[in-house]
C-alpha positions in Angstrom: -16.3 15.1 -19.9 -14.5 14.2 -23.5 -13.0 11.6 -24.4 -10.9 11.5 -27.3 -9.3 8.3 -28.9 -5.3 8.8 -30.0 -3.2 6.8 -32.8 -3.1 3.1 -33.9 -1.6 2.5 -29.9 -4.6 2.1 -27.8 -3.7 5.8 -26.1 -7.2 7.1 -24.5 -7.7 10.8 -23.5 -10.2 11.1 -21.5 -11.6 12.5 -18.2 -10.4 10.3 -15.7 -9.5 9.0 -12.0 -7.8 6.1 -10.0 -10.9 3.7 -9.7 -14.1 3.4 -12.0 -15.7 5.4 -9.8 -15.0 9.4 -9.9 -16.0 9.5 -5.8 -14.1 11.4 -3.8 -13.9 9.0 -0.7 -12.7 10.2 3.1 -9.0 10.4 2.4 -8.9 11.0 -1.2 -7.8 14.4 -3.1 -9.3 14.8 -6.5 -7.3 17.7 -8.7 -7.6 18.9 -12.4 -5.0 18.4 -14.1 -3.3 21.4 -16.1 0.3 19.5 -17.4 1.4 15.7 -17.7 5.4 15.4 -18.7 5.8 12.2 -21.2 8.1 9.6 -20.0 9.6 6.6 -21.8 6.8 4.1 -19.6 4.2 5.7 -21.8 6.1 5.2 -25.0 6.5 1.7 -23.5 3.3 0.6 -22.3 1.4 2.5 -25.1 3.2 0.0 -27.4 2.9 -3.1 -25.4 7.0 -3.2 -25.2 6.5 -5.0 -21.9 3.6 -7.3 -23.0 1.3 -6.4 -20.0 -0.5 -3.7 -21.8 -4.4 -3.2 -20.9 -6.2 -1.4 -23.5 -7.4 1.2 -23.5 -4.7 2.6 -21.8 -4.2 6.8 -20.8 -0.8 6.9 -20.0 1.0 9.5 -18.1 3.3 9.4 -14.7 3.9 12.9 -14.0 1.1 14.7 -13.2 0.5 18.6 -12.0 -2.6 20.0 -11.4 -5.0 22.3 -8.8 -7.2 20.6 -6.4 -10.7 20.8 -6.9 -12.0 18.7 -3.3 -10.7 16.6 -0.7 -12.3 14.0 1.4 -13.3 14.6 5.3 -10.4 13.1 6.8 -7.6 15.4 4.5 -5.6 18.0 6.6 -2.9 18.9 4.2 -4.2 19.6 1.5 -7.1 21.9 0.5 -9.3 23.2 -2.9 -6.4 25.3 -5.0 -3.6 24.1 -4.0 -1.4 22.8 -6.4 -0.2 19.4 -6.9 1.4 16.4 -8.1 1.0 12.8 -8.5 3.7 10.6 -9.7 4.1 6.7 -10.6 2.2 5.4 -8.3 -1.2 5.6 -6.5 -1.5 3.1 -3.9 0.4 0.9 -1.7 -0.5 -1.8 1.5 0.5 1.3 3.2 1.7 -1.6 5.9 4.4 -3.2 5.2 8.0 -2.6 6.2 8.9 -0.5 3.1 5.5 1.4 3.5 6.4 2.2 6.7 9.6 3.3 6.1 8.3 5.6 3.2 9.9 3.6 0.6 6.6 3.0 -1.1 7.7 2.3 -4.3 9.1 -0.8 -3.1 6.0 -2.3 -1.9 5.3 -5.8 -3.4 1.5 -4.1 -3.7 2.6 -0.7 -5.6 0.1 0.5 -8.1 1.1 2.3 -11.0 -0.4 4.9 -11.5 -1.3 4.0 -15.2 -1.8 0.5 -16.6 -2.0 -1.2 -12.8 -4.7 -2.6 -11.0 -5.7 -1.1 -8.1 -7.7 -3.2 -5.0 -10.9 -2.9 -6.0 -9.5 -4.7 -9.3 -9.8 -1.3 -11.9 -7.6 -0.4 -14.1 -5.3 2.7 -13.3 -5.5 5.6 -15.9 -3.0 8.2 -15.4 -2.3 11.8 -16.4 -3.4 12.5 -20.1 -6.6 13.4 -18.7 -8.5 16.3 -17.4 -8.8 14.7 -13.6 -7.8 12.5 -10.9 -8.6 11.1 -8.2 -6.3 9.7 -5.4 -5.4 8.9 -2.0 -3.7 11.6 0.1 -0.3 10.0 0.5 0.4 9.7 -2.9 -0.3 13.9 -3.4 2.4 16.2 -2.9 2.2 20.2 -2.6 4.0 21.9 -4.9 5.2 25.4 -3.6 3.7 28.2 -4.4 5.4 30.1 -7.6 6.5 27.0 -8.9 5.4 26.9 -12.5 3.2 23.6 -12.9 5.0 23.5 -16.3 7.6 23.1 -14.9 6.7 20.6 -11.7 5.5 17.7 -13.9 8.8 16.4 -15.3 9.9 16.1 -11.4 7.0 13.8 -10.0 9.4 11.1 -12.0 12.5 12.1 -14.1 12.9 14.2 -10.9 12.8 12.1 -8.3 14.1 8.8 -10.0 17.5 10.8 -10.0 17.1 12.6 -6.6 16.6 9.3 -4.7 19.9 7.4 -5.6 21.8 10.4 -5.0 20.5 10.8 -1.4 20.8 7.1 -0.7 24.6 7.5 -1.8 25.5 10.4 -0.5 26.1 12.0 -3.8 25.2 15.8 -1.4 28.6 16.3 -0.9 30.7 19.6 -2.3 34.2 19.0 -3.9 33.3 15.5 -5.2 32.8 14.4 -8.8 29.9 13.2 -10.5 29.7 11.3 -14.1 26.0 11.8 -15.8 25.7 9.4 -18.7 22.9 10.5 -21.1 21.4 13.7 -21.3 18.0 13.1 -22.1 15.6 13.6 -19.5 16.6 12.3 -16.8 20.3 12.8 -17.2 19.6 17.0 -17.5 17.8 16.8 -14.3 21.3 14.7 -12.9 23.0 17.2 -13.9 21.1 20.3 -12.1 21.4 18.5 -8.9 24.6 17.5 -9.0 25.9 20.8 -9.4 23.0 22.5 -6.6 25.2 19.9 -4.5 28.6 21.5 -5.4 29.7 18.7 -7.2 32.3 18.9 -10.4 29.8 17.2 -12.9 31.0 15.1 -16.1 28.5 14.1 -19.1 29.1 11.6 -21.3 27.4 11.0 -24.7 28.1 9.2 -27.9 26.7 12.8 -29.7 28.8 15.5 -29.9 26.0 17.2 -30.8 25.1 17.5 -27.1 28.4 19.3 -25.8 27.2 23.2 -26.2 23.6 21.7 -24.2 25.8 20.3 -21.5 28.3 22.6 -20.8 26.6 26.1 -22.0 23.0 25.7 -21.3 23.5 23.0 -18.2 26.6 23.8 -16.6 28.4 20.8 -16.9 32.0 21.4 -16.2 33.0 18.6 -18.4 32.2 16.9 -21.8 33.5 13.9 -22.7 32.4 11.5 -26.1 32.0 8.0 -24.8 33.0 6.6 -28.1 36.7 8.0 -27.8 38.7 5.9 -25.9 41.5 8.5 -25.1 39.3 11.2 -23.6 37.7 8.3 -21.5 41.3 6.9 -20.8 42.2 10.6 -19.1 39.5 10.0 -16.6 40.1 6.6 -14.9 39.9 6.5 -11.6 38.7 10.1 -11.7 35.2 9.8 -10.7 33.3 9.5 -7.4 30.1 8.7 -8.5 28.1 7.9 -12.1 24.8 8.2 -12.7 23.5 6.0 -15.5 20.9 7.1 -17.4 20.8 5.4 -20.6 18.4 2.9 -21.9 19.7 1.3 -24.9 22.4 -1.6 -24.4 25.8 -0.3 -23.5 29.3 -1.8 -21.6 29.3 -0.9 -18.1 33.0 -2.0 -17.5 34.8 1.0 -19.4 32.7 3.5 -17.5 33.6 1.4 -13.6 36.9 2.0 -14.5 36.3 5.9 -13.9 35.5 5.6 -10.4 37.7 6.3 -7.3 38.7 3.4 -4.9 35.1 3.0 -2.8 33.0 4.9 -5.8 29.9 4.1 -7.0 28.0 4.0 -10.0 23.7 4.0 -10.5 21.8 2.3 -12.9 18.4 4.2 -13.5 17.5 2.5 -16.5 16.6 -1.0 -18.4 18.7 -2.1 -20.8 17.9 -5.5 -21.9 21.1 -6.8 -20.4 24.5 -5.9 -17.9 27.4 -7.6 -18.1 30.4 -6.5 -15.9 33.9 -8.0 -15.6 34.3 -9.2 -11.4 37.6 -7.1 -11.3 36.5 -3.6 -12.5 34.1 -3.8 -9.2 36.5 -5.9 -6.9 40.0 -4.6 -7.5 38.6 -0.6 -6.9 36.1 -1.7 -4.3 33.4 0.0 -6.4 29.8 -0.2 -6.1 27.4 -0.8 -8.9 23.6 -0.5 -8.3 19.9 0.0 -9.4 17.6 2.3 -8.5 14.0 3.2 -9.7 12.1 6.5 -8.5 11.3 7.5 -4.6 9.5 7.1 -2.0 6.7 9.6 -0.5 8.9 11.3 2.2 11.6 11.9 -0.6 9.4 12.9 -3.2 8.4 15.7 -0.9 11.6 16.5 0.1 13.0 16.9 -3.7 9.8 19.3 -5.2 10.8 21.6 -1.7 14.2 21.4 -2.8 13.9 22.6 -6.3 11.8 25.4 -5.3 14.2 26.5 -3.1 16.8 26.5 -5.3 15.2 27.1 -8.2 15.9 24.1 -10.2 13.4 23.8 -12.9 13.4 21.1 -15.8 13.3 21.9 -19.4 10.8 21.3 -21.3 8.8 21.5 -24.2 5.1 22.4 -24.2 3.1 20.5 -26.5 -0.8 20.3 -26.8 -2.6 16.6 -27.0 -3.5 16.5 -30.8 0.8 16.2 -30.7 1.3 13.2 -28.6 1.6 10.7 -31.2 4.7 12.8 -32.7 6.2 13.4 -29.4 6.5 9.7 -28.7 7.7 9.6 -31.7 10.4 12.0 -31.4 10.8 10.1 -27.9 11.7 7.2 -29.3 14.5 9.0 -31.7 15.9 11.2 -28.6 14.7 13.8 -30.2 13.4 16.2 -27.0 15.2 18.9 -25.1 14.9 17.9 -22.5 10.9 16.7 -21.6 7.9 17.2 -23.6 5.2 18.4 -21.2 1.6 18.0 -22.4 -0.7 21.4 -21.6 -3.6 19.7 -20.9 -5.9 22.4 -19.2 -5.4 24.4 -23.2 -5.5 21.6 -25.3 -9.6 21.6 -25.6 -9.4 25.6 -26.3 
């Protein structure tokens, strides 16, 4: 084991698991990790932007990795298989959302970082060279899938995937608005158009235009911050994905949507405020949505691998992670940085 203390912000490296103890119970899977993505949550909860902060903290949501043992009662998963584990590591595995696989909604959802599990320990998540953790919360990733590549899905994946399905965003011929193209806007935009839908970014950079349309596919570009090529796309739109953090008006971009259309939030600005008619008069539909259930988690890695959809990414080694929350911070990432953990002690 190593452990390894990161920065002024209470980040720990270490060799690691869900509980304070490292045992590989009945219907756990334990797996070495090989890659971690960095999502905004660690730039958040490294920094204590939320206030709930326990220290020291490892950080890290979306987690790839080969499994090294399971417990007695595991069918489905065995030693080399690889594998992720996302945002969160336990549930009452009970309750009505449980039940219907919507286990992110569960008023007992552990993070997988920074939460406190049953027994009372402290989760630590995926900058770290193991893990151990209940079955359900596992998924197989297909074989030929990069790992690389899977670790950005076990969140920015699946926090777009799950909205879309819930909506009915699968539909050819329709239009779709992606607004941000940071990490999980590129990932918006890859499904949207594996769903045959006409896809639309918007961005206040113009900077990010050749990314959208050349390197992403995006049949349309449009810069927020001019009011006439927003204007040329009222009513245009059948749904929007939001993607974007930082405080922004919602009303200009409801006025893009269809009659019946209907626009996501994925993200937490520190505030919304929306004029009654831009939802009434057009019927339109404005709501929230935060990462997936099991069942759907699943169901999105399968679907990437089949159609080849991979994120992209930027490989960085440990000894970087300060800079790359850093360059997090300033948007500076095309499109995830994804840590190499299994080479960063090479």
């Amino acid at each position: 084991m190593r452990t390894v203390m990161l920065g002024q912000h209470g980040i720990l490296l270490e060799s690691c698991h869900r509980t304070n103890s490292s045992a590989v119970r009945s219907d756990d899977v334990s797996l070495r990790i090989t890659h971690c993505g960095v999502c905004y949550a660690d730039v958040a909860w490294t920094r204590n932007m939320l206030h709930n902060s326990m220290y020291p903290l490892v950080p890290g949501h979306e987690i790839a990795g080969v499994v090294t043992e399971v417990g007695s009662e595991v069918k489905i998963f065995k030693v080399g298989d690889h594998v992720g584990v996302g945002t969160y590591v336990n549930s009452c595995q009970d309750c009505e959302n449980c039940n219907g696989f919507l286990e992110n909604h569960c008023s007992k959802n552990v993070f997988t970082f920074n939460g406190v599990d049953a027994d009372g320990s402290v989760t630590k998540g995926g900058y770290s060279s193991h893990i151990v953790v209940h079955q359900r919360y596992c998924f197989k990733i297909p074989d030929g899938y990069p790992l690389a590549k899977a670790a950005p899905l076990l969140c920015a994946g699946i926090t777009v995937y799950t909205p879309m399905m819930r909506h009915n965003m699968k539909q050819p011929g329709k239009s779709l608005g992606v607004i941000g193209l940071g990490g999980l806007g590129h990932m918006a935009v890859k499904f949207g158009k594996a769903f045959g839908l006409k896809v639309t970014v918007f961005s206040t950079s113009e900077s990010k235009r050749e990314e959208a349309t050349s390197l992403l596919g995006a049949h349309n570009f449009v810069l927020s911050s001019d009011e006439n090529q927003m204007e040329t796309l009222k009513g245009s739109l059948h749904f929007i994905l939001d993607t974007t953090s930082a405080d922004h008006p919602l009303d200009p971009y409801l006025s893009l949507l269809k009659v019946g259309g209907v626009m996501v939030l994925l993200s937490f600005p520190s505030e919304i405020k929306v004029h009654p008619a831009n939802l009434n008069l057009g019927a339109r539909c404005l709501s929230g949505s935060v990462t997936g259930g099991t069942k759907d988690t699943q169901e999105m890695i399968n679907f990437c691998a089949a159609n080849k959809i991979y994120p992209e990414i930027e490989m960085i080694k440990i000894n970087y992670i300060n800079e790359a929350l850093q360059r997090l911070i300033g948007r500076d990432v095309r499109f995830r940085f994804v840590i190499d953990i299994e080479n960063s002690f090479k």
